[in-house]
N, C-alpha and C positions, 0 to 999 in steps of 0.2 A: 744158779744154773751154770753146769760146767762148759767152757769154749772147746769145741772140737774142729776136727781136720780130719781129712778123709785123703788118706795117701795111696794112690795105687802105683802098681809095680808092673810089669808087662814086658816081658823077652821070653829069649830062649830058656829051657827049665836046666838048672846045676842045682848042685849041691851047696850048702848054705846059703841061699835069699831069704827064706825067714830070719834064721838069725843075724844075717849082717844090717836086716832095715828092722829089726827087733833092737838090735847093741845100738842101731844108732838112736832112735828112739829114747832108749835107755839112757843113753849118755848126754844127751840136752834135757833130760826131763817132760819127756812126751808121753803120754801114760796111755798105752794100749787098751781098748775097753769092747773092741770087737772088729774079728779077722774073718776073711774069709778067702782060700786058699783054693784055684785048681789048676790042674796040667790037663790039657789039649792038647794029645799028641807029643810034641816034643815043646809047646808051650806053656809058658808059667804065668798066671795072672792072680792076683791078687788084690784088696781092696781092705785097706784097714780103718779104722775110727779113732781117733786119737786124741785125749785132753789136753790141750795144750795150754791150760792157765799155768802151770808150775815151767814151762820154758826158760833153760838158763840162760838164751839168748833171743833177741826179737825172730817175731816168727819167720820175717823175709830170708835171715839168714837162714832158720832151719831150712826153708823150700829151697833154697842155693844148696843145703848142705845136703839132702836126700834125692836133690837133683845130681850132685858129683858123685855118689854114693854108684847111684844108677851107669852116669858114665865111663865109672872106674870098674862096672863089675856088665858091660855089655847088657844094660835094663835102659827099659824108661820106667823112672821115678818123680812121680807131681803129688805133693801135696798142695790141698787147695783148701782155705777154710771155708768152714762148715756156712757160714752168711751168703759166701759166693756162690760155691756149690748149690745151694738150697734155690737162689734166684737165678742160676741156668734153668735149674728142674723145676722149673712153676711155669703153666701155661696160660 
């Protein structure tokens, strides 16, 4: 079974936020496997699912790295893995 990560994105809406937390994904070896994308108004939110067994770096660094991602482009960006996420959402 594949390890995943559940990254959401959350600001104001511009032009390239898919693609620049898509290239970053890309470029550490985080393999997208399900998006889900909408604008409220003048907001942008998003939630994506991500494998992250092929990571070219440990995963704390990616969530450092899609957290600066976020800071450099006026977002908030948390990825959280899929273990943690799961035992928030359990009642």
């Amino acid at each position: 079974m594949k390890t995943k990560s559940v990254i959401s994105v959350t600001g104001k809406d511009n032009v390239g936020i898919i693609a620049k937390v898509s290239n970053i994904c890309a470029e550490y070896g985080a393999n997208i496997i399900d998006i889900s994308q909408t604008v409220l108004q003048d907001y942008f939110a998003m939630i994506m699912i991500v494998e992250i067994d092929a990571l070219t770096l440990p995963f704390t660094d990616f969530v450092d790295k899609v957290a600066m991602l976020g800071k450099e482009n006026g977002l908030e960006i948390h990825a959280m893995h899929e273990d943690i996420f799961d035992s928030m959402h359990k009642i």
